[in-house]
N, CA, C and O of each residue as an XYZ file, in Angstrom:
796
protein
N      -8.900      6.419    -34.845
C      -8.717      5.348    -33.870
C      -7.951      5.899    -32.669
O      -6.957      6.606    -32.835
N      -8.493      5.518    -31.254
C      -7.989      5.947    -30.031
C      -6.698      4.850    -29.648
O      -6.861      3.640    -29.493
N      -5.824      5.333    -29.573
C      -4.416      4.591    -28.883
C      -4.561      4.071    -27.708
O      -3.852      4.834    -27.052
N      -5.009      3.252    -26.910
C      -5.234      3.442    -25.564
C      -3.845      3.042    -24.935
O      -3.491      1.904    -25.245
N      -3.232      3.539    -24.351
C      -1.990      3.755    -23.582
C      -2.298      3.668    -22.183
O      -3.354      4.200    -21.842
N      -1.597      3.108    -21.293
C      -1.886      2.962    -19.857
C      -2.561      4.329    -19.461
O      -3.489      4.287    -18.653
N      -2.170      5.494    -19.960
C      -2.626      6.765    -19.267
C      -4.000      6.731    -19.776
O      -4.759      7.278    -18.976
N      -4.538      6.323    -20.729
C      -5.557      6.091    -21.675
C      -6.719      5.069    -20.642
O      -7.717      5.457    -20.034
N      -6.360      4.206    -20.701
C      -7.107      3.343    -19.437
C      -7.355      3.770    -18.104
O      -8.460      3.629    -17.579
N      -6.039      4.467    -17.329
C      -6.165      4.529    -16.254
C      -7.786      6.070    -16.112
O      -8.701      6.275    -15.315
N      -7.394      6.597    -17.119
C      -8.166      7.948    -17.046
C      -9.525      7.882    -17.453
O     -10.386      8.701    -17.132
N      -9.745      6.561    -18.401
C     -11.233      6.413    -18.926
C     -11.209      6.933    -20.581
O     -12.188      6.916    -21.328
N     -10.242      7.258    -20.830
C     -10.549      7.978    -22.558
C     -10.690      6.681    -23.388
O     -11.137      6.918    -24.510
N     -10.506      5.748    -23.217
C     -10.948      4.280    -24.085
C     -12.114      4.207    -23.729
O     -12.208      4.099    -22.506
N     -13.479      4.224    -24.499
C     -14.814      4.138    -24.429
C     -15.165      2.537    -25.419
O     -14.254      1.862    -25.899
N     -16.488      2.223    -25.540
C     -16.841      1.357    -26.293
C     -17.059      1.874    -27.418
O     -16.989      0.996    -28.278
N     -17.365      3.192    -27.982
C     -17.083      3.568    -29.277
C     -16.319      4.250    -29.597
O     -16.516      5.304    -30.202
N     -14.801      3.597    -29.110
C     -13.637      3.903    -30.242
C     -13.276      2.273    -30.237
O     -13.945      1.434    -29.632
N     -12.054      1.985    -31.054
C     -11.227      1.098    -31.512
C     -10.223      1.087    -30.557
O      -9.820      2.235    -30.374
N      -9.635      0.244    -29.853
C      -8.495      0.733    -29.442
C      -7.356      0.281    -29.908
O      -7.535     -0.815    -30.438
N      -6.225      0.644    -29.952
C      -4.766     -0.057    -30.502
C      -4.600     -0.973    -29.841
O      -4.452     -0.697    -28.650
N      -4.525     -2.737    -30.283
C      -3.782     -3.723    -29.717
C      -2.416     -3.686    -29.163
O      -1.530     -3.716    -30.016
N      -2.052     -3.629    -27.968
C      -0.994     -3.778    -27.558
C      -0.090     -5.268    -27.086
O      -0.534     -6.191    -26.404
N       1.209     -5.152    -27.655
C       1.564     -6.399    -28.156
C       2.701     -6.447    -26.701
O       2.636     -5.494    -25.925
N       3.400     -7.240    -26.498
C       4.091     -7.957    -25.106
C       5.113     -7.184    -24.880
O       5.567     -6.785    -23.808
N       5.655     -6.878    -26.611
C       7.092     -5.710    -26.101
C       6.210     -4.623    -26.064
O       6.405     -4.389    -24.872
N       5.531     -3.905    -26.341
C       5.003     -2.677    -25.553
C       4.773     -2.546    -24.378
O       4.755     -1.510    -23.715
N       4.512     -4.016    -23.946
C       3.959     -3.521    -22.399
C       5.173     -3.701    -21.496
O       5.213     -3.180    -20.382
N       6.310     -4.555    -22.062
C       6.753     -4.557    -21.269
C       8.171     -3.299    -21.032
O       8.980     -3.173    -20.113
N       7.958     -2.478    -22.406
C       8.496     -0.586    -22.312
C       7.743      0.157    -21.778
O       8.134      1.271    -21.429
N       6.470     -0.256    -21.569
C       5.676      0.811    -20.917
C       6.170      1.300    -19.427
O       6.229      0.440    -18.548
N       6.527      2.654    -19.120
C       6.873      3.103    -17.884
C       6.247      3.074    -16.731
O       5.088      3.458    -16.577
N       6.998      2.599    -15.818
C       6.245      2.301    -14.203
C       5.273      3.177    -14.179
O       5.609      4.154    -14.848
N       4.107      3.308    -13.676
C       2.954      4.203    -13.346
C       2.810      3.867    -11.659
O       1.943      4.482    -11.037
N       3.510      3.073    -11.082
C       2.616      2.576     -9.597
C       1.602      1.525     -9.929
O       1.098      1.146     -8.872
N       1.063      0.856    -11.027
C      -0.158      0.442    -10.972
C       0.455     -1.469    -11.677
O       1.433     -1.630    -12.408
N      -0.353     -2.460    -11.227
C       0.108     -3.543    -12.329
C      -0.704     -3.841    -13.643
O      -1.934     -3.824    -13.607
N       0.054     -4.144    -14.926
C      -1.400     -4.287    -16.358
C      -0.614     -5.933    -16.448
O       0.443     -6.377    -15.999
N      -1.627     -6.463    -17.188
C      -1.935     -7.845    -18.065
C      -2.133     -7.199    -19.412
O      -2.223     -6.007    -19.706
N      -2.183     -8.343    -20.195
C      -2.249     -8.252    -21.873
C      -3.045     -9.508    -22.039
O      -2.638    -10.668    -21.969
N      -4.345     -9.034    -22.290
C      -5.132     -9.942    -22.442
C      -5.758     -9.998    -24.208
O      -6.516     -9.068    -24.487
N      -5.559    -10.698    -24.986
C      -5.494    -10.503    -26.385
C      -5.584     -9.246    -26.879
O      -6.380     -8.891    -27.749
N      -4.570     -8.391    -26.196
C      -3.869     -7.615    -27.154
C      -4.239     -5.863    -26.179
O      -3.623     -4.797    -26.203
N      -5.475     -6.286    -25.439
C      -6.206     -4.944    -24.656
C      -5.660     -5.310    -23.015
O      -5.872     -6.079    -22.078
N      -5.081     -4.524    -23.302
C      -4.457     -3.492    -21.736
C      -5.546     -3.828    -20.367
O      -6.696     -3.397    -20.449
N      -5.193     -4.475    -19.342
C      -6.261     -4.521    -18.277
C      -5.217     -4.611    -16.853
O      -4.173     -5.262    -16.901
N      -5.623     -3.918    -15.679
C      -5.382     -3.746    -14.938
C      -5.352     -4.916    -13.687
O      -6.489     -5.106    -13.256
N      -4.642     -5.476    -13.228
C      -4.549     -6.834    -12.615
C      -4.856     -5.759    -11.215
O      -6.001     -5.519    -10.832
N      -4.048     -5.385    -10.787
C      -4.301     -4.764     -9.684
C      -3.464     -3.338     -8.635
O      -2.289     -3.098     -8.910
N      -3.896     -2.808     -7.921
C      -2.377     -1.690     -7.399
C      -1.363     -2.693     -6.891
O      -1.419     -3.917     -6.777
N      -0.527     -1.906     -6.650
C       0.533     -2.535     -5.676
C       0.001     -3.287     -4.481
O      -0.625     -2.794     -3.543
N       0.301     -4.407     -4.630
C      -0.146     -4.905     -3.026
C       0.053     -4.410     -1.980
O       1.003     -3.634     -2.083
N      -0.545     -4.456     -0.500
C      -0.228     -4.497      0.336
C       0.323     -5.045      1.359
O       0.411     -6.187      0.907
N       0.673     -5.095      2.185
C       1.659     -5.529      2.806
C       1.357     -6.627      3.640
O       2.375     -7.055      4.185
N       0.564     -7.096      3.868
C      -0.045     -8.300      4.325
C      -0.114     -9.334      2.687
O       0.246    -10.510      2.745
N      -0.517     -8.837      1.566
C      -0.234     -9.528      0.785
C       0.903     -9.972      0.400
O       1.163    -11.165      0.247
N       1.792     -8.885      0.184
C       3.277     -9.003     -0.018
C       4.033    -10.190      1.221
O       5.165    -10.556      0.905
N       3.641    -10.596      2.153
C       4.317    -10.896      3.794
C       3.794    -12.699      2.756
O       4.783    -13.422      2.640
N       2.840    -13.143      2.293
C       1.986    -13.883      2.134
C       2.881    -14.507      0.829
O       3.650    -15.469      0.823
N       2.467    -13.544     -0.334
C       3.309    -14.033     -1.437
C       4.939    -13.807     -1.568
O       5.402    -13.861     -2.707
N       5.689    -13.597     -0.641
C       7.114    -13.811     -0.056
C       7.424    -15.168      0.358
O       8.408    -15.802     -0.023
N       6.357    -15.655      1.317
C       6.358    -16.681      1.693
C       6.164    -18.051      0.862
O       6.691    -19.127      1.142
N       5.445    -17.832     -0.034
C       5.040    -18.650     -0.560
C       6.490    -19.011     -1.818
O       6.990    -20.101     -2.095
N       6.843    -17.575     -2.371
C       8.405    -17.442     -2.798
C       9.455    -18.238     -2.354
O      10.201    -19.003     -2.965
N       9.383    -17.932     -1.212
C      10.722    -18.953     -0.497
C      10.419    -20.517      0.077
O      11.414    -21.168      0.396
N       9.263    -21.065      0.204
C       9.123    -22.106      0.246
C       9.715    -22.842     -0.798
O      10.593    -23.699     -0.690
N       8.913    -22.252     -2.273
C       9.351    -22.662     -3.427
C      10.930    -22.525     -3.855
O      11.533    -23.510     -4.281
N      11.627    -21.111     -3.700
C      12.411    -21.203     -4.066
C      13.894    -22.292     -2.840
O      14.825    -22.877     -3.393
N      13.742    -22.294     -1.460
C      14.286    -23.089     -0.736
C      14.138    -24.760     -1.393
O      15.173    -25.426     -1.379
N      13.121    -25.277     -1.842
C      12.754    -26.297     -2.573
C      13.222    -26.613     -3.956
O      13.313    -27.751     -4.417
N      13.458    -25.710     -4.457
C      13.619    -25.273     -6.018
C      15.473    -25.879     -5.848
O      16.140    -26.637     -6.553
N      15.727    -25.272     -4.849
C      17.416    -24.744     -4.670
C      17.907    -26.184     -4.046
O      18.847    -26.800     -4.547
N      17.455    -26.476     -3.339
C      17.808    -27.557     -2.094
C      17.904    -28.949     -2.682
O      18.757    -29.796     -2.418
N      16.207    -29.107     -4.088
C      16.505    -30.577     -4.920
C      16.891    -30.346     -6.253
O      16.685    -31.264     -7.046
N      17.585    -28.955     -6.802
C      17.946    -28.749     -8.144
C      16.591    -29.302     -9.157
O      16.711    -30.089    -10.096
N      15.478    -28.752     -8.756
C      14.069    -29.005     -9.229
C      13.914    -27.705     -9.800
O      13.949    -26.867     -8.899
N      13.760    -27.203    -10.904
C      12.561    -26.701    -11.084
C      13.431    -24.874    -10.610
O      14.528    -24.539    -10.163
N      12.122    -24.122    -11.055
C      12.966    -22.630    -11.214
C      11.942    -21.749    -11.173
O      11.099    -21.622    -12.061
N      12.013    -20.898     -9.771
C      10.941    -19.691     -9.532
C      11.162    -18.758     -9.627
O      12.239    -18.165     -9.559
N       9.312    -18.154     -9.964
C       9.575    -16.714    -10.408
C       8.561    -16.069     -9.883
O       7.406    -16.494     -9.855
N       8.983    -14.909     -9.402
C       7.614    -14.051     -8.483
C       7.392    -12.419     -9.317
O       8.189    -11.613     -9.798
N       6.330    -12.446     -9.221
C       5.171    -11.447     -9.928
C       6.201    -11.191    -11.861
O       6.094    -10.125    -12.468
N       6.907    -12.180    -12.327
C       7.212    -12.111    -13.776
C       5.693    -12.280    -14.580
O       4.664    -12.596    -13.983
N       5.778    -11.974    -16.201
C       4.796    -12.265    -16.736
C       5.019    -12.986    -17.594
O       6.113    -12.833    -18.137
N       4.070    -14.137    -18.134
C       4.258    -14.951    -19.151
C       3.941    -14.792    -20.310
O       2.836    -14.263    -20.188
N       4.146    -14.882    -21.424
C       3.610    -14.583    -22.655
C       2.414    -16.275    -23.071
O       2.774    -17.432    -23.289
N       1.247    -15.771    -23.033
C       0.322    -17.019    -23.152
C       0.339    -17.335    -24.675
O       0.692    -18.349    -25.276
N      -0.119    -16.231    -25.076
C      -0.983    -16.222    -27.041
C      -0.148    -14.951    -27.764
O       0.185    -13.927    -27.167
N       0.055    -15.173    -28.845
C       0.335    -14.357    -29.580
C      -0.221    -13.745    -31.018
O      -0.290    -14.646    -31.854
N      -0.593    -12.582    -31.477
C      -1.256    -12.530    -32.421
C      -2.568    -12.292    -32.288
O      -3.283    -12.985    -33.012
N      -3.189    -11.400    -31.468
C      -2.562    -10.671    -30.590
C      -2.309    -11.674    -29.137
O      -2.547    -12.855    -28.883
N      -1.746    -10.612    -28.418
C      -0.706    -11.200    -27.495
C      -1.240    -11.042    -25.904
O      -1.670     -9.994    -25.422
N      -1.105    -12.390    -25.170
C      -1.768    -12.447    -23.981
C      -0.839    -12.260    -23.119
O      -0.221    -13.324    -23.099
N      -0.345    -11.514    -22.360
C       0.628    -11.628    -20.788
C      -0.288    -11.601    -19.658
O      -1.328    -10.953    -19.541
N       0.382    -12.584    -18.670
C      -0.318    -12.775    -17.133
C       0.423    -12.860    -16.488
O       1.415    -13.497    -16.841
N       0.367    -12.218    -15.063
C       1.244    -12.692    -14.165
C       1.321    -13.136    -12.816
O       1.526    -12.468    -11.802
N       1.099    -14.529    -12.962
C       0.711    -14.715    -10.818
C       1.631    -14.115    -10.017
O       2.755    -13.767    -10.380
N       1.159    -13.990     -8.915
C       2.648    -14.025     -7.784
C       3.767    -14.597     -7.895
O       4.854    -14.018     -7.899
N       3.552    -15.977     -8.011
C       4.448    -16.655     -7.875
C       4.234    -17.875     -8.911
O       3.182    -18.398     -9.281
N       5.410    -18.126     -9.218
C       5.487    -19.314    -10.559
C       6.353    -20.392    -10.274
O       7.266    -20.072     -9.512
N       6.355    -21.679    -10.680
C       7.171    -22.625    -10.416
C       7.366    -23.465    -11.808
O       6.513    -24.172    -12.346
N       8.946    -23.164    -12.338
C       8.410    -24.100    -14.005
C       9.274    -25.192    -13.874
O      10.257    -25.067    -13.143
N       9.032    -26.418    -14.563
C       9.574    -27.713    -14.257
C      11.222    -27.456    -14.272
O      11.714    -26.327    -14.261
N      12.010    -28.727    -14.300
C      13.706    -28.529    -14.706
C      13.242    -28.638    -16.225
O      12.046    -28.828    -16.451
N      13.981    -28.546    -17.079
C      14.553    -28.373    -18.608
C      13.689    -27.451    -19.554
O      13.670    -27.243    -20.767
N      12.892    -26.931    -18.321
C      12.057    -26.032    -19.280
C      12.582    -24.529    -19.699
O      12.026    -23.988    -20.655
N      13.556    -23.899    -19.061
C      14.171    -23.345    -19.123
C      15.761    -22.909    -18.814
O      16.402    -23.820    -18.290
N      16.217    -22.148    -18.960
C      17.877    -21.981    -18.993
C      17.772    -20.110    -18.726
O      16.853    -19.395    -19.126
N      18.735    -19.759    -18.114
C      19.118    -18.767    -18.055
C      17.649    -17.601    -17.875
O      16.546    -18.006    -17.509
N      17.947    -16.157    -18.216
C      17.117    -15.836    -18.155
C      16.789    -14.985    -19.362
O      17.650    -14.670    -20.184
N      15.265    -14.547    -19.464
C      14.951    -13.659    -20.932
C      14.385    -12.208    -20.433
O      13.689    -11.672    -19.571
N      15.242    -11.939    -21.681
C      15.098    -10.426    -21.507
C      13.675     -9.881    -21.631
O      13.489     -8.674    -21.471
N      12.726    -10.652    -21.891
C      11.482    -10.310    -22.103
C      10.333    -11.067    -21.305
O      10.478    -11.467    -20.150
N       9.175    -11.216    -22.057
C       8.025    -12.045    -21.166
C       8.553    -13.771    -21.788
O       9.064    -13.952    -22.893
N       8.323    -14.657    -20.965
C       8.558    -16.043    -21.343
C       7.410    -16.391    -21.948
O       6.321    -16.123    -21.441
N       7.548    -17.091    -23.214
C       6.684    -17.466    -23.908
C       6.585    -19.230    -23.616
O       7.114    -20.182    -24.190
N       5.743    -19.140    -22.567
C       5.620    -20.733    -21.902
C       4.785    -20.513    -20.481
O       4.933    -19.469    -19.845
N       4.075    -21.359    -20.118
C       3.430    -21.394    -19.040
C       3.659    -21.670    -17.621
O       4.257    -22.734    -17.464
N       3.414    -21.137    -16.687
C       4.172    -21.734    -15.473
C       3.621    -23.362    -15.176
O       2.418    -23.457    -15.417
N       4.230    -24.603    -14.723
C       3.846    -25.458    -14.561
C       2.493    -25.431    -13.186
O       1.369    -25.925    -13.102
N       3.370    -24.560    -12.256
C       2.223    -23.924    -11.079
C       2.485    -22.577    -10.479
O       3.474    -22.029     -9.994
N       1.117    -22.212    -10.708
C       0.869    -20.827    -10.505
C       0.153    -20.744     -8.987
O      -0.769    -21.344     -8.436
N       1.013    -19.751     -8.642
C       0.581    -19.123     -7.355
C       0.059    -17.888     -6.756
O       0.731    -16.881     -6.532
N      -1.033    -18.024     -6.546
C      -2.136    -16.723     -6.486
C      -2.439    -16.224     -5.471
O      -3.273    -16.920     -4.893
N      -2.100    -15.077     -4.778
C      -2.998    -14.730     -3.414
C      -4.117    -13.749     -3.582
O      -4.051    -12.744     -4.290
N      -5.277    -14.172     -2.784
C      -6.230    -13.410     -2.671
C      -5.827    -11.804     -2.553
O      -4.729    -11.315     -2.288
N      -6.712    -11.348     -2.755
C      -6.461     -9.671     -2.562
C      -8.471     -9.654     -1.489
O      -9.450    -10.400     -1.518
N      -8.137     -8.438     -0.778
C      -9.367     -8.273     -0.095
C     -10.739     -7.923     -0.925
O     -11.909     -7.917     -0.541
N     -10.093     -7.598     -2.356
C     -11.309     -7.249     -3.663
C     -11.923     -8.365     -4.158
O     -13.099     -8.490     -4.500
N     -10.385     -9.753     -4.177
C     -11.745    -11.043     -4.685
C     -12.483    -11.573     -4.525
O     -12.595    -12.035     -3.390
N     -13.524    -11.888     -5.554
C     -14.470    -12.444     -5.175
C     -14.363    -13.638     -5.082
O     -13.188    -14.003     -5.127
N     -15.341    -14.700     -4.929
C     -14.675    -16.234     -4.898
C     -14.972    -15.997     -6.738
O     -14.015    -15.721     -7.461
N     -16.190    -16.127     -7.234
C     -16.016    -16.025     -8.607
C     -14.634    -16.013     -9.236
O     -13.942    -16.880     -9.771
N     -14.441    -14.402     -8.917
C     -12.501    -13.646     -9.311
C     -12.006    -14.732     -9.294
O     -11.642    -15.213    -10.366
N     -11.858    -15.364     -8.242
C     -10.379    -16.466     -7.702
C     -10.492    -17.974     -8.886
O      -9.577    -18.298     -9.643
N     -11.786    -18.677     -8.773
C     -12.242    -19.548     -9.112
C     -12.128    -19.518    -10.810
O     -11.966    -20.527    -11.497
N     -12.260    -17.988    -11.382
C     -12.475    -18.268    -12.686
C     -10.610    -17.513    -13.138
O     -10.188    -17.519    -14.294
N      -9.977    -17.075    -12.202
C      -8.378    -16.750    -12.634
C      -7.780    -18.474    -12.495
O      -7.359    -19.211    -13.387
N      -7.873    -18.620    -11.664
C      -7.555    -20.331    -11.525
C      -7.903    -21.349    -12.798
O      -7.139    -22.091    -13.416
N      -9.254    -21.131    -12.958
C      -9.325    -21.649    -13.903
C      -8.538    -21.498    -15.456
O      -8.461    -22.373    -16.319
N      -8.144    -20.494    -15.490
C      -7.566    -19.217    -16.740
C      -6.353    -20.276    -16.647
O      -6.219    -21.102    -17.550
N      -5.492    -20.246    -15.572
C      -4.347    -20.859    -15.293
C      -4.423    -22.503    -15.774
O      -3.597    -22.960    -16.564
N      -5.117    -23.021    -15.406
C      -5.168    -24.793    -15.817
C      -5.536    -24.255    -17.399
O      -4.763    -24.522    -18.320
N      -6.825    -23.448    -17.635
C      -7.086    -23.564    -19.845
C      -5.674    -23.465    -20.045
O      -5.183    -24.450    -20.597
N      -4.800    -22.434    -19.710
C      -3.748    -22.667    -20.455
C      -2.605    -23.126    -20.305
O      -1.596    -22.723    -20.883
N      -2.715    -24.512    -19.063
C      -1.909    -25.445    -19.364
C      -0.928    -25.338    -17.885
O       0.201    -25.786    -17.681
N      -1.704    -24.683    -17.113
C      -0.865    -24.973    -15.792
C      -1.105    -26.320    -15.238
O      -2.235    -26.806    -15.281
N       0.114    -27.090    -14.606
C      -0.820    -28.269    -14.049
C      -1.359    -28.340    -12.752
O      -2.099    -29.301    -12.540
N      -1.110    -27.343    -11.605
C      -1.678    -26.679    -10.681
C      -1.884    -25.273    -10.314
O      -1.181    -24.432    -10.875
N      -2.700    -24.930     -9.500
C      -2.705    -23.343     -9.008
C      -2.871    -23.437     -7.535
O      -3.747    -24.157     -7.057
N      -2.175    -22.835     -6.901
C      -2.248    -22.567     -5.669
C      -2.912    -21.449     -5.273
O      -2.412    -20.391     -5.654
N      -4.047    -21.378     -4.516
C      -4.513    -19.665     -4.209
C      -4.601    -19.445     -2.569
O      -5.525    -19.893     -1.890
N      -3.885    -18.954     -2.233
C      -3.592    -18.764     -0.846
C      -4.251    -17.131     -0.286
O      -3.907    -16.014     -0.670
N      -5.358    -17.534      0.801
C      -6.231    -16.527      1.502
C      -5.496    -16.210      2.970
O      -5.349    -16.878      3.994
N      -5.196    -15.168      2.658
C      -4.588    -14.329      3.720
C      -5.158    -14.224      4.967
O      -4.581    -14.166      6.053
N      -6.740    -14.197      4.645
C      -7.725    -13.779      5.869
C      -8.025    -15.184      6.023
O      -7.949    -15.428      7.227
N      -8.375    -16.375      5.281
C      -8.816    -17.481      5.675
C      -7.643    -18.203      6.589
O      -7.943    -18.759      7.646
N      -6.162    -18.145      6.058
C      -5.245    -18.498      6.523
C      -5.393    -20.097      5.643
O      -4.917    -21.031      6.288
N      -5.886    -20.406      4.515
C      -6.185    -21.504      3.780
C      -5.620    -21.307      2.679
O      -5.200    -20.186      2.395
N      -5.453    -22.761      1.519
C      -5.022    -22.648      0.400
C      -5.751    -23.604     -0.264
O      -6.016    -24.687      0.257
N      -6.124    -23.272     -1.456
C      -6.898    -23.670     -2.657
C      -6.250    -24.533     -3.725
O      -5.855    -23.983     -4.753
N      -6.112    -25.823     -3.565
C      -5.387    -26.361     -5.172
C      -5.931    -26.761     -5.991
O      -6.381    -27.902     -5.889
N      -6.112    -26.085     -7.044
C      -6.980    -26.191     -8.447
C      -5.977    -27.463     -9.344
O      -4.780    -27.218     -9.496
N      -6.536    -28.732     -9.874
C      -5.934    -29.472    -10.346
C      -6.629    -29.533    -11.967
O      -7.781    -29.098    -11.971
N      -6.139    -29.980    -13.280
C      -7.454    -30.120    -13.958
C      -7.998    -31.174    -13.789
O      -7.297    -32.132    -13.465
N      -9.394    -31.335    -13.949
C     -10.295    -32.417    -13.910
C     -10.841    -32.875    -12.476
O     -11.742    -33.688    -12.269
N     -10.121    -32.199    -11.576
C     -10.814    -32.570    -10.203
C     -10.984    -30.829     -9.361
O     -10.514    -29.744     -9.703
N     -11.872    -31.220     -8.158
C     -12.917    -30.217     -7.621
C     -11.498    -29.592     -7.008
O     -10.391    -30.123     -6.920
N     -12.010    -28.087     -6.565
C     -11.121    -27.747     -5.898
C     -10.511    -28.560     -4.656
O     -11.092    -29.641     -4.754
N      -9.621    -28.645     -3.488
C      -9.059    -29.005     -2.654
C      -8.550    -27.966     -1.165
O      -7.387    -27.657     -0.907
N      -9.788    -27.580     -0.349
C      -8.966    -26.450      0.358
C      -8.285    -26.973      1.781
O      -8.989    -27.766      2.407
N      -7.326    -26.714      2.221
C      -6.617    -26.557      3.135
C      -6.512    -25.733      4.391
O      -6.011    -24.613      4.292
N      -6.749    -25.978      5.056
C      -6.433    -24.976      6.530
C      -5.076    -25.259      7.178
O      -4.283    -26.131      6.822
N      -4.956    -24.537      8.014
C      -3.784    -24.047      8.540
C      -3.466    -25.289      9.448
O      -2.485    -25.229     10.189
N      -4.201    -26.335      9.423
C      -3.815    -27.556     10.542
C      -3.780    -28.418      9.440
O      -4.128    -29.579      9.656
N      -3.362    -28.042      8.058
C      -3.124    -29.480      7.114
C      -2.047    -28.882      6.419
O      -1.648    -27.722      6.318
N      -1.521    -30.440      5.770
C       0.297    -29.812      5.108
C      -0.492    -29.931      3.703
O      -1.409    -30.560      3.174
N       0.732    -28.630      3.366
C       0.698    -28.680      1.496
C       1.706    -29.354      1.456
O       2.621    -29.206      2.266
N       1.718    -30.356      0.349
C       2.542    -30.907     -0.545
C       2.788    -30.929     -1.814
O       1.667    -30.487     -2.066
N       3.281    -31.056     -2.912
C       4.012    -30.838     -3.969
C       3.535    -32.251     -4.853
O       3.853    -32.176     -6.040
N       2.917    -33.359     -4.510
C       2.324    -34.394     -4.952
C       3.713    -34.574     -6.151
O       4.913    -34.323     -6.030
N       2.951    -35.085     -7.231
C       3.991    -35.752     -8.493
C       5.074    -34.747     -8.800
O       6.287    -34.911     -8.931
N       4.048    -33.261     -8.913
C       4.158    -32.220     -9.708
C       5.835    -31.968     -8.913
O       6.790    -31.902     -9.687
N       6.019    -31.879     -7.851
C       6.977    -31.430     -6.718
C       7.424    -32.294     -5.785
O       7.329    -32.063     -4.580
N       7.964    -33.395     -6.299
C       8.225    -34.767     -5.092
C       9.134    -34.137     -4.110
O      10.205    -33.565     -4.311
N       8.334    -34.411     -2.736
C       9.465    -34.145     -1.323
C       8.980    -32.742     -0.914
O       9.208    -32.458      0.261
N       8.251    -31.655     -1.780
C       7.935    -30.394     -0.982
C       6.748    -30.823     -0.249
O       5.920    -31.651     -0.627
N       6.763    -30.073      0.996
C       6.234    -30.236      2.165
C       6.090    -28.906      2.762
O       7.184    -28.428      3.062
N       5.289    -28.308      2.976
C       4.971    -27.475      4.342
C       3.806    -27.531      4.931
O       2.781    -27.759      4.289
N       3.817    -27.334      6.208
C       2.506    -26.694      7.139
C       2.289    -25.272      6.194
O       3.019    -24.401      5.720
N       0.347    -25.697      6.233
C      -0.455    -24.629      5.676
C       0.420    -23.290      6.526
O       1.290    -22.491      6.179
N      -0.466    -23.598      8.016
C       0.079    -21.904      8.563
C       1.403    -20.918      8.881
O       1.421    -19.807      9.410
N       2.586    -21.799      8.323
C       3.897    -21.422      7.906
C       3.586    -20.389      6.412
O       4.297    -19.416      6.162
N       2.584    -20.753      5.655
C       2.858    -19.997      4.514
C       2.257    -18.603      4.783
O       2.346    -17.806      3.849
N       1.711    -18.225      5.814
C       0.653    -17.016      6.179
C       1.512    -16.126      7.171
O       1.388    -14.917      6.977
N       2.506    -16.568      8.374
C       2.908    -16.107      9.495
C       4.223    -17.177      9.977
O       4.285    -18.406      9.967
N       5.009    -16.350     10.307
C       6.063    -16.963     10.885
C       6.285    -18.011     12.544
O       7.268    -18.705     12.805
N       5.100    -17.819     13.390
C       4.872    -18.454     14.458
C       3.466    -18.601     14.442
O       2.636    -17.816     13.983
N       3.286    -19.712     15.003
C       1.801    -20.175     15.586
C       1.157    -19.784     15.978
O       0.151    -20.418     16.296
């Protein structure tokens, strides 16, 4: 049986005819920086994406401090940017949006490991690789397991996407406000505040 180890993936030596070793949440999360980001998707090692770039990073910052200025300002609720969650266990699922927002009493302090709990809303930015498919079916990933929104914010569209369950997507342009509905009473911003600092 082949071990597949990040160096293992990144290089191609995991084929379809070997086995590979399930990797469980504390492994991945000892596994040593490489430059690159992984998920734990029942138990097999997958590559979310490189390091962002810097137009992404400018994007999901923003979207950080909205939340966390909001978070701080109504003692609501508690953010977290690019952490991973522990979904399933046995074997073991980790994901990690950009940005996370989990209700008040859902947590306390912080863990030394992956949180085994879901973000209430997950916040996603496009990368120039997704497809709408990509976006549409990670979003979806996020509500199966129990998010009650997803935000996916397009860098190049200058728009944002709110995936709710049971209703169609919702997109936004840069001349309409996001709001925080039930989920976030009182958050408010202009779309094109979350993309660029002036008009």
């Amino acid at each position: 049986m082949l071990e597949c180890g990040k160096q293992a993936y990144r290089t191609g030596q995991c084929d379809m005819t070997t086995t590979p070793k399930l990797i469980t949440a504390d492994e991945l999360l000892r596994m040593p920086d490489d430059g690159y980001r992984y998920e734990l998707v029942r138990g097999a090692l997958t590559e979310k994406m490189p390091p962002p770039g810097d137009g992404h990073g400018d994007v999901s910052g923003r979207f950080a401090a909205a939340l966390v200025w909001y978070a701080d300002a109504n003692d609501h609720g508690f953010v977290r940017d690019n952490a991973g969650f522990q979904l399933e266990s046995g074997p073991d699922t980790v994901r990690a949006p950009d940005v996370a927002w989990i209700a008040p009493g859902r947590i306390e302090g912080f863990s030394a490991g992956y949180r085994r709990l879901v973000p209430d809303l997950a916040v996603e930015i496009k990368s120039p690789s997704d497809t709408p498919r990509m976006v549409a079916e990670r979003a979806q990933m996020w509500l199966d397991f129990g998010s009650q929104e997803v935000w996916y914010g397009d860098p190049e569209a200058t728009t944002v996407t709110r995936y709710r369950p049971g209703q169609e997507p919702e997109v936004l342009g840069e001349d309409d406000v996001l709001d925080g509905d039930d989920l976030l009473p009182g958050f408010s911003v202009p779309v094109w505040r979350l993309f660029r600092r002036h008009r």
